[in-house]
Rosetta silent file (secondary structure, phi, psi, omega in degrees, C-alpha in Angstrom):
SEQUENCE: XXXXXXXXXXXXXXXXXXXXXXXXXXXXXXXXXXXXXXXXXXXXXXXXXXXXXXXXXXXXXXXXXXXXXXXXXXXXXXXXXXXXXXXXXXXXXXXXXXXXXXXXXXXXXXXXXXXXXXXXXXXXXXXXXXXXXXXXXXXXXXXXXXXXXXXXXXXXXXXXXXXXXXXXXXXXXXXXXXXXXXXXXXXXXXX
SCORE:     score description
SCORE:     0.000 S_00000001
   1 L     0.000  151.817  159.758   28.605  212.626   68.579 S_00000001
   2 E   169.408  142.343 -152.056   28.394  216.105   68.056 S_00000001
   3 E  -142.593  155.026 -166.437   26.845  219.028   67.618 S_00000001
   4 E   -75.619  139.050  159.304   26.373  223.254   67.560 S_00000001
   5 L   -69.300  149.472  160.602   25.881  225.196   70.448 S_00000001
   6 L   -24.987  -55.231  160.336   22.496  227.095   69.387 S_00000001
   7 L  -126.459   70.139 -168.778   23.727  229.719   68.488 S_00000001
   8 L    81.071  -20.369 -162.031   26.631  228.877   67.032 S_00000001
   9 L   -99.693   29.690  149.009   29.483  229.970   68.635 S_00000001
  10 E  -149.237  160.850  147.652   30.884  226.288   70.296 S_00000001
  11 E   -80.013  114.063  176.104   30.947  222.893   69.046 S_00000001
  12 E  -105.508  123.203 -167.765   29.556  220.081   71.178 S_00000001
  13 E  -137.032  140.662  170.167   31.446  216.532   70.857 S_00000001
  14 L  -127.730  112.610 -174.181   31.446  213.503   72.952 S_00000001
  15 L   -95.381  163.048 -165.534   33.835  210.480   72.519 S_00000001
  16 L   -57.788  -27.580 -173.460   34.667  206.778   73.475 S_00000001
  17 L   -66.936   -6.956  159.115   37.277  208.468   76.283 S_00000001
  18 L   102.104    6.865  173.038   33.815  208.943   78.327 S_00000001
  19 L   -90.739 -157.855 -163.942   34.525  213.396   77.808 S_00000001
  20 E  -161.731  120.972 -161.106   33.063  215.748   76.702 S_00000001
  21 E  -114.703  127.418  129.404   34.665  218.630   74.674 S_00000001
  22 E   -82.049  111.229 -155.308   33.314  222.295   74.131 S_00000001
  23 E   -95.057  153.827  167.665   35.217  223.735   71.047 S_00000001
  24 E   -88.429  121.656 -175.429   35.293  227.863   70.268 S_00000001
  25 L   -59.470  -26.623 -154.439   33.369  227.312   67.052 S_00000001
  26 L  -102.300   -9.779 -174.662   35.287  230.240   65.273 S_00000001
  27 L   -92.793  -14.812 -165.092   39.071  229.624   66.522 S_00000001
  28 L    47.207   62.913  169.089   38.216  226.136   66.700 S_00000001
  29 L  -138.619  154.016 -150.082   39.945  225.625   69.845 S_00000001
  30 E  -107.436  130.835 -172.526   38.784  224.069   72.879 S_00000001
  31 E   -57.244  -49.007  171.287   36.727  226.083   75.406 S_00000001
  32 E  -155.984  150.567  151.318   36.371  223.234   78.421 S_00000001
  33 E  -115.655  117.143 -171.115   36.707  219.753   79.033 S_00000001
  34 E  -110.612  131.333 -145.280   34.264  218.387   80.696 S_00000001
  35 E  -134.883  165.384  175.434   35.131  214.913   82.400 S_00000001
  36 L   138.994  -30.512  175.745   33.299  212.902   85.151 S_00000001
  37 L   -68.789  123.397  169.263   31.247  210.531   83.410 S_00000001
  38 L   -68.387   -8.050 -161.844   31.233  206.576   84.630 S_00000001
  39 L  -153.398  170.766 -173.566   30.369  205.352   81.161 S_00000001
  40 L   -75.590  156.677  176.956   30.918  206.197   77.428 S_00000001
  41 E   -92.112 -173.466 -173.944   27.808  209.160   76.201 S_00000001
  42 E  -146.587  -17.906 -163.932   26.034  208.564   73.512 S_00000001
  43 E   174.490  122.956  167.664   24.319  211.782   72.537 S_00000001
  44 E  -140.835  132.372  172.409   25.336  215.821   74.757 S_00000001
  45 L   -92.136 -158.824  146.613   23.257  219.155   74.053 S_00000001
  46 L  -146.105  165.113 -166.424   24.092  222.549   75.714 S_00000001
  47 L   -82.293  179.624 -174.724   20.864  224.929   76.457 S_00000001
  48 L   -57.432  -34.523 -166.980   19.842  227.624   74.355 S_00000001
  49 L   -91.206   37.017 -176.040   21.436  230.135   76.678 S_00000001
  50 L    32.477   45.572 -167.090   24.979  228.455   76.376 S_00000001
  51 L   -93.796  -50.610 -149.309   24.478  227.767   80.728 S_00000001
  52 E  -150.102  140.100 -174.841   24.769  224.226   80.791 S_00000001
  53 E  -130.642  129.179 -155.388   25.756  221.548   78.807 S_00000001
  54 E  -120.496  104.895  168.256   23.808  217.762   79.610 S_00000001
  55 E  -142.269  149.359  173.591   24.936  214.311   78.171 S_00000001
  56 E  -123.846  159.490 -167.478   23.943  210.721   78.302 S_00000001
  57 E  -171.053 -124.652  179.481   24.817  207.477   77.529 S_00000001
  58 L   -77.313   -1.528 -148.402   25.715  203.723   78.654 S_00000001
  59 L  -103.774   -2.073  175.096   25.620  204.750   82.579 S_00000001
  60 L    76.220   21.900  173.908   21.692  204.931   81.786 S_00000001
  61 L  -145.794  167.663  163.135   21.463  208.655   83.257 S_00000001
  62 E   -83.719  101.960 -176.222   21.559  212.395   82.169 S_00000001
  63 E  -102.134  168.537  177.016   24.659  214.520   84.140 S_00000001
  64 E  -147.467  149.761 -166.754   24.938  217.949   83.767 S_00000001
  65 E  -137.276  144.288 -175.572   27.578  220.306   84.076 S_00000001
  66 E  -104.447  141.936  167.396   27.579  224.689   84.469 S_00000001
  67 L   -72.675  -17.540 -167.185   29.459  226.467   82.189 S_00000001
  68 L   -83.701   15.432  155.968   29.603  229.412   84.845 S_00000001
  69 L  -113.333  138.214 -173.001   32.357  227.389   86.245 S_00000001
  70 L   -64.549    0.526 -174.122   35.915  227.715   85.608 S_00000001
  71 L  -168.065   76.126  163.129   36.801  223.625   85.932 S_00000001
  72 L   -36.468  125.403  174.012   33.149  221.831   85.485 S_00000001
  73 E  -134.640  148.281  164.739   31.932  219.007   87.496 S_00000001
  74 E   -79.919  148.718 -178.821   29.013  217.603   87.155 S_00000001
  75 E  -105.911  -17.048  179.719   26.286  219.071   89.428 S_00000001
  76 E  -141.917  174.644  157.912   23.028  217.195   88.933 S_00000001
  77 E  -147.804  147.107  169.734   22.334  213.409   87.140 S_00000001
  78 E  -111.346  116.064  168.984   18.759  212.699   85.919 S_00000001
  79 L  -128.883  166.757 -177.606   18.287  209.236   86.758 S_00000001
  80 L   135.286   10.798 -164.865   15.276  206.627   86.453 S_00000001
  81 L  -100.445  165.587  170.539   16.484  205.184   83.250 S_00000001
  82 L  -103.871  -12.151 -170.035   16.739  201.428   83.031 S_00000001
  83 L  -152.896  155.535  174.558   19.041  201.150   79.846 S_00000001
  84 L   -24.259  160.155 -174.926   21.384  203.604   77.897 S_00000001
  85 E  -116.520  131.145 -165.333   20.457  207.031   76.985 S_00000001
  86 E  -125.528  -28.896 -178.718   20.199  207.300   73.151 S_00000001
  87 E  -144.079  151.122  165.975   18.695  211.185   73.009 S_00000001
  88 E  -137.303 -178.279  150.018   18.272  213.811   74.941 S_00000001
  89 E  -174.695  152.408 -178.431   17.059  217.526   74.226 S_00000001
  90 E  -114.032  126.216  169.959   16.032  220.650   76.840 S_00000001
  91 L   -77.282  154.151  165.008   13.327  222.972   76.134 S_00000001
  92 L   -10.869  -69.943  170.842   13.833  226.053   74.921 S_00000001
  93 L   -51.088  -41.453 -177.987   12.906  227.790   78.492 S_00000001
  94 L    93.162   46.487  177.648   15.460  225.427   80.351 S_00000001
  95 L  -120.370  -10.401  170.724   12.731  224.242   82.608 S_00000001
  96 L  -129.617  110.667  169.383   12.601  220.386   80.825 S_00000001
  97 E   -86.587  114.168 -177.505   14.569  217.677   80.040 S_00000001
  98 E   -57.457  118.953  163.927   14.031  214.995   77.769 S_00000001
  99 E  -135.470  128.906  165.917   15.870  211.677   77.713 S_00000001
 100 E  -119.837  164.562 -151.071   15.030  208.519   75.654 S_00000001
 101 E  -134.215  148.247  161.072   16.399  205.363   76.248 S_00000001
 102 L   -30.159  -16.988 -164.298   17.353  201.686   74.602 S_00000001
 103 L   -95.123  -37.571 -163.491   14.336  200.221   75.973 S_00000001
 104 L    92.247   18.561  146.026   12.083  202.971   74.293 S_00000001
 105 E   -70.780  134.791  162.248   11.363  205.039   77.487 S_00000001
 106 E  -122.026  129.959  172.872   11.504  208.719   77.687 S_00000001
 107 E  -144.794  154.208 -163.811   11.421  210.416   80.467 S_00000001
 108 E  -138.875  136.875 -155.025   11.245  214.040   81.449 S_00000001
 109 L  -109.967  175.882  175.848   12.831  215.791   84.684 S_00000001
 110 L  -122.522  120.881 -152.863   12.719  219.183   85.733 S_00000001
 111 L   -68.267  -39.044 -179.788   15.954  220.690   84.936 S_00000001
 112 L   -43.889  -62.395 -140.557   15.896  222.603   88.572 S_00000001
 113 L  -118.098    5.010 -163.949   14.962  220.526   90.777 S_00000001
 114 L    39.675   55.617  177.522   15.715  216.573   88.767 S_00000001
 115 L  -118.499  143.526  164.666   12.344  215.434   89.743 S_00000001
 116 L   -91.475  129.225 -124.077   10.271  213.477   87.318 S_00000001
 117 L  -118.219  -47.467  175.011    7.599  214.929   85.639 S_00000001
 118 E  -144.577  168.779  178.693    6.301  211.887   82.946 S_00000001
 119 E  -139.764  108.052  177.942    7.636  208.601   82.164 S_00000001
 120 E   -98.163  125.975 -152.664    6.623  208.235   78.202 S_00000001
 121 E  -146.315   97.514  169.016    6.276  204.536   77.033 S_00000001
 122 L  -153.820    0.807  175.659    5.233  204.418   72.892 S_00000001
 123 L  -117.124  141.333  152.667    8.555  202.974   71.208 S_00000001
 124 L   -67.227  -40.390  178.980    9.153  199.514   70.875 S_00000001
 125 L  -137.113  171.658 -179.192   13.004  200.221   70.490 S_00000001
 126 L     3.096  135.042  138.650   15.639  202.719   71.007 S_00000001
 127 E   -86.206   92.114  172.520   14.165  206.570   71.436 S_00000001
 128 E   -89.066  -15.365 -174.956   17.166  207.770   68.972 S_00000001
 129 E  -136.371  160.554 -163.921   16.068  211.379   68.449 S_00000001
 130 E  -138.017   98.145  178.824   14.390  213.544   70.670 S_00000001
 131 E  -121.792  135.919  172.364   13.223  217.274   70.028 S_00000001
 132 E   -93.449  116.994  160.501   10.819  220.004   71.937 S_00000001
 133 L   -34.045  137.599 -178.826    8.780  222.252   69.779 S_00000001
 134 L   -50.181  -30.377  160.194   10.157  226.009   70.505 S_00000001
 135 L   -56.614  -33.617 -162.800    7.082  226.566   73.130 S_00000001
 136 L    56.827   48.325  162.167    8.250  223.339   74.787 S_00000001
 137 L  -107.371   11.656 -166.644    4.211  222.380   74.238 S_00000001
 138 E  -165.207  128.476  163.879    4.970  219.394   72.183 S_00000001
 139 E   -92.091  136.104  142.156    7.876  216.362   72.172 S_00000001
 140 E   -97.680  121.153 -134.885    8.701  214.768   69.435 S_00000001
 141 E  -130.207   95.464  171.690    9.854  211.150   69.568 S_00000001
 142 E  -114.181  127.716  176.708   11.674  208.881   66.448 S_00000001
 143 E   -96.596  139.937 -168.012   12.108  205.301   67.455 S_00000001
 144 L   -85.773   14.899  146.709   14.050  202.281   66.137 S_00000001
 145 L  -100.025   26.755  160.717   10.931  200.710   65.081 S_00000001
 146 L    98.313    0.799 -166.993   10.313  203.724   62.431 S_00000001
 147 L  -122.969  119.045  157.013    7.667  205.604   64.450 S_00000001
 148 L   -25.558  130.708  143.107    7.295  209.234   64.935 S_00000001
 149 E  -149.626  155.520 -167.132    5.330  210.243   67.853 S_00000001
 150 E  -116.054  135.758 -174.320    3.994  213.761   69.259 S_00000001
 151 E  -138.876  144.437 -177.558    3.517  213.969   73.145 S_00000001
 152 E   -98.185  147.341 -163.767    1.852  216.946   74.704 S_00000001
 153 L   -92.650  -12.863 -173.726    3.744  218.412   77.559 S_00000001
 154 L   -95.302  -52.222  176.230    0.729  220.044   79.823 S_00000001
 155 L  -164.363   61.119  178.540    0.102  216.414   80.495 S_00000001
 156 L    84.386  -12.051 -121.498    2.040  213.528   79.336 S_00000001
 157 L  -106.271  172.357 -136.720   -0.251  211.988   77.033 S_00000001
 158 E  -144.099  103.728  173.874    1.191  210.574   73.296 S_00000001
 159 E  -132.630   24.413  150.274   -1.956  212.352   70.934 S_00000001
 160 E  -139.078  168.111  173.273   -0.323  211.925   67.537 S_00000001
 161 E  -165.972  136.737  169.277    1.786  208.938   65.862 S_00000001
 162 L  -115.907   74.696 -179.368    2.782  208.252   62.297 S_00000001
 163 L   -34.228  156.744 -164.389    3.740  204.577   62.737 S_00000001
 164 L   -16.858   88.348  167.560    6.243  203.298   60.259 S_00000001
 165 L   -68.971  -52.426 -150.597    7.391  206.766   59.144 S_00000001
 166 L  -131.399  131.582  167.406   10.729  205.172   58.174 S_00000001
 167 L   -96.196  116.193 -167.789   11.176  201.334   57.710 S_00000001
 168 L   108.368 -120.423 -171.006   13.835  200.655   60.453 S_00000001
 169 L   -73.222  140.849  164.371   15.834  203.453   62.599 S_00000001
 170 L   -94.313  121.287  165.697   14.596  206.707   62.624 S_00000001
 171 L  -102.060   -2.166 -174.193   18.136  208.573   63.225 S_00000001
 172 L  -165.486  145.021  175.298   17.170  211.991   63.160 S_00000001
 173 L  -141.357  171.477  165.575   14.327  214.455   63.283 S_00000001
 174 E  -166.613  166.212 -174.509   13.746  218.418   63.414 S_00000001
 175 E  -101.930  167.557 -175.015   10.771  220.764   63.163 S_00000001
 176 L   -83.625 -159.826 -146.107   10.743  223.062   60.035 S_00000001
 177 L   -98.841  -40.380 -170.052   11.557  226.796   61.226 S_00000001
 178 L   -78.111   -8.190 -170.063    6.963  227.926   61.182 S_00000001
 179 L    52.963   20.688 -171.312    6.752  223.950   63.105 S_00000001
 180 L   -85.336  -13.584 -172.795    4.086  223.199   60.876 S_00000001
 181 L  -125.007  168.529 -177.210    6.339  220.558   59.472 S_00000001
 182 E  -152.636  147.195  170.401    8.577  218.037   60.960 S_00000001
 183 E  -130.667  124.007 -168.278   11.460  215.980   58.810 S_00000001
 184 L  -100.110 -166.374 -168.763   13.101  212.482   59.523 S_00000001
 185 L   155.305  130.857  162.056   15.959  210.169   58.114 S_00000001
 186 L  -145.433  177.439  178.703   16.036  206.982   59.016 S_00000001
 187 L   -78.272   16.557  166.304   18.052  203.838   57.921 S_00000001
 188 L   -81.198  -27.829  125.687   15.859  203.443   54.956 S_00000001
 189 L   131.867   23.515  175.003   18.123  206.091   53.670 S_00000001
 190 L   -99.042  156.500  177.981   14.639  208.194   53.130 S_00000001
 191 L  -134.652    0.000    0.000   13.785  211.795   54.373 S_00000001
């Protein structure tokens, strides 16, 4: 996996050795290695404010690790999952974290304090992508049984769904830049 710091300036990649690499996007050289993890990740952000960087995977939790340290350990885990962590994403503010799971659970912690805030249950399979609207008022949820769903964040509840959006895997979603739009890919090999 791997992916851009917001705004650009590192690369975030996580591999079968169970790290986690932050690359200097423009020397392309590596910033930290961050190690610690019992199980291979599947899927690491870092927040908007390049603070913290958060990945999950087979060990069925979220760890997190601060960048304001010179040799990173993880400092928190978000736990409650029952099966791998397939997505994750933090709002914008850094006050929530998202993680969906193999099962098709999502659940969302409070990045401070790791307490859990909802347990979201509307996929049949895998929650592979995960994103928070830039307010962090709205989740957005693609599932490996094709279906899109919007969950409001003031108080858990699932009030949109487009039900086979995709036929199979959804693998990837984002809002458009105004959020009036939202765009998939899935393994129907449709957008």
């Amino acid at each position: 996996f791997l992916t851009y710091s917001p705004d650009g300036s590192y690369i975030l990649t996580a591999g079968t050795d169970s790290s986690i690499i932050l690359w200097n996007a423009d020397r392309k050289t590596i910033h930290r290695t961050l190690t610690g993890l019992e199980a291979r990740p599947n899927m690491a952000v870092i927040t908007a404010d390049n603070q913290y960087v958060l990945a999950g995977g087979k060990d069925n939790m979220v760890s997190l690790w601060s960048l304001s340290e010179l040799l990173p350990k993880i400092e928190k885990r978000f736990e409650g999952q029952s099966a791998a962590i397939k997505s994750i994403d933090v709002s914008s503010d850094n006050k929530l974290v998202a993680a969906g799971s193999a099962d098709g659970t999502i659940i969302i912690w409070e990045l401070e304090s790791t307490n859990i805030v909802y347990e979201l249950k509307g996929h049949k399979e895998n929650v592979n992508r995960l994103v928070f609207s830039s307010d962090a008022v709205t989740l957005a949820s693609g599932g490996g049984e094709g279906d899109i769903n919007l969950w409001n964040m003031s108080n858990g509840s699932l009030f949109n769904s487009v039900k086979k959006a995709h036929k199979g895997w959804i693998r990837d979603l984002e809002y458009s830049p105004d959020e009036h739009l939202i765009a998939s890919c899935g393994d129907d090999k449709l957008i």
